[in-house]
C-alpha positions in Angstrom: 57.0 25.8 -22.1 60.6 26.7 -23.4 62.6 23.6 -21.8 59.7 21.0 -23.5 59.7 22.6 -27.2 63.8 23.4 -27.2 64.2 19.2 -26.7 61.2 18.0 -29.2 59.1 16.6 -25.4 62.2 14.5 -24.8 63.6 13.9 -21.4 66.6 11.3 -21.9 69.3 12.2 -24.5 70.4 9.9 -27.2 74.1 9.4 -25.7 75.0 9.8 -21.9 76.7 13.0 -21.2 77.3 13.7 -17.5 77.7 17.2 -16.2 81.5 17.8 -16.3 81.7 16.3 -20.2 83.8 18.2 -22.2 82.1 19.4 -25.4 83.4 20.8 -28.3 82.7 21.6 -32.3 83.8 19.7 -34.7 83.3 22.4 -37.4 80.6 20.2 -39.3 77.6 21.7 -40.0 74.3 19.8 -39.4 72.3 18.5 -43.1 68.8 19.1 -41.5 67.6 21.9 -40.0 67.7 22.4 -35.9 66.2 24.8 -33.4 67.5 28.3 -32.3 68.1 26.1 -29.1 70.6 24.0 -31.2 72.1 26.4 -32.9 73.2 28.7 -29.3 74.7 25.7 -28.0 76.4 24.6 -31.0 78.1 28.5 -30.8 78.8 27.9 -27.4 81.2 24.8 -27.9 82.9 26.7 -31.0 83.6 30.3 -29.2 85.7 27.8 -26.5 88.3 25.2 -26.5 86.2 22.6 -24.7 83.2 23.8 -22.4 81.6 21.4 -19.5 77.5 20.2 -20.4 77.0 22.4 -17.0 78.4 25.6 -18.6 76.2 25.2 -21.6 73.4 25.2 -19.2 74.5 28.0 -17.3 74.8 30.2 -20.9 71.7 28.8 -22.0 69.8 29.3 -18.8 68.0 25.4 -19.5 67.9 23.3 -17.3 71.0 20.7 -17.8 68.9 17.5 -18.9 67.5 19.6 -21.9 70.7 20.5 -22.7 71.9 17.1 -22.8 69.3 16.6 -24.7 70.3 19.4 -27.6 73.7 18.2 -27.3 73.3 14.9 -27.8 71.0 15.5 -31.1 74.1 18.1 -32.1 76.3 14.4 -31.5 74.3 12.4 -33.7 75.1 14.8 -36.2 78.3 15.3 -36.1 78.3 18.8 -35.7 80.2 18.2 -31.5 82.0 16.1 -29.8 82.1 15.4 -25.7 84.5 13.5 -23.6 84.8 12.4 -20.4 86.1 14.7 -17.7 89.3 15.3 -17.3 90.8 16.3 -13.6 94.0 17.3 -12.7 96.5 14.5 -12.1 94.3 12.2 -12.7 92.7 12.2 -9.3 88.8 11.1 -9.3 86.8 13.5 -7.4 83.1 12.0 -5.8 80.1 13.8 -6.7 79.7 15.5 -3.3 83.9 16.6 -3.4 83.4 20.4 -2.6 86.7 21.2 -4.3 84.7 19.7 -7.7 81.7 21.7 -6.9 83.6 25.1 -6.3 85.6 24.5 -9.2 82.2 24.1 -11.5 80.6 27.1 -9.2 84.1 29.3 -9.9 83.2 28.3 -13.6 80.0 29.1 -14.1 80.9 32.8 -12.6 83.3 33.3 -15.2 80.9 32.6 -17.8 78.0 34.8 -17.0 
């Protein structure tokens, strides 16, 4: 029951975020009112430099497409701002690169 009330019953975000987007506050403060789901995540992405949609998850302990969801209302808002991922030297990594996947799982330990 969480997951569905912490997005509104929405499954598709307003903006595309993928997985590895880097998010972070902007230090504006959203004019309207938003959940306690909204407000964790928007303390998430101002405690760190940047932080991936994944590790916001991971913090959160929603599943990632809700996430995306909360994010991308925090967007609209202005209150964060995400980016594409970055990877070292510029090299592109497939979705099934293990290296990528350890990386994120190395991550995610950190975290929690």
């Amino acid at each position: 029951m969480r997951p569905y009330t912490a997005s509104g019953g929405r499954t598709r975000p307003g903006v595309a975020l993928d997985l590895l987007s880097l998010v972070t506050a902007t230090g504006v403060r959203p004019r309207v009112p938003l959940g306690a789901e909204h407000t964790l995540a928007l303390r998430l992405c101002a405690g760190a430099a940047a932080v991936t949609v994944a590790e916001v998850a991971g913090q959160l302990r929603l599943p990632a497409v809700v996430v995306k969801v909360l994010l991308s209302d925090l967007m609209e808002h202005g209150a964060v701002m995400a980016q594409a991922p970055r990877f070292p030297g510029g090299r592109s990594f497939a979705a099934d690169d293990q290296s990528l996947l350890r990386a994120v799982l190395d991550g995610l330990h950190k975290r929690l």
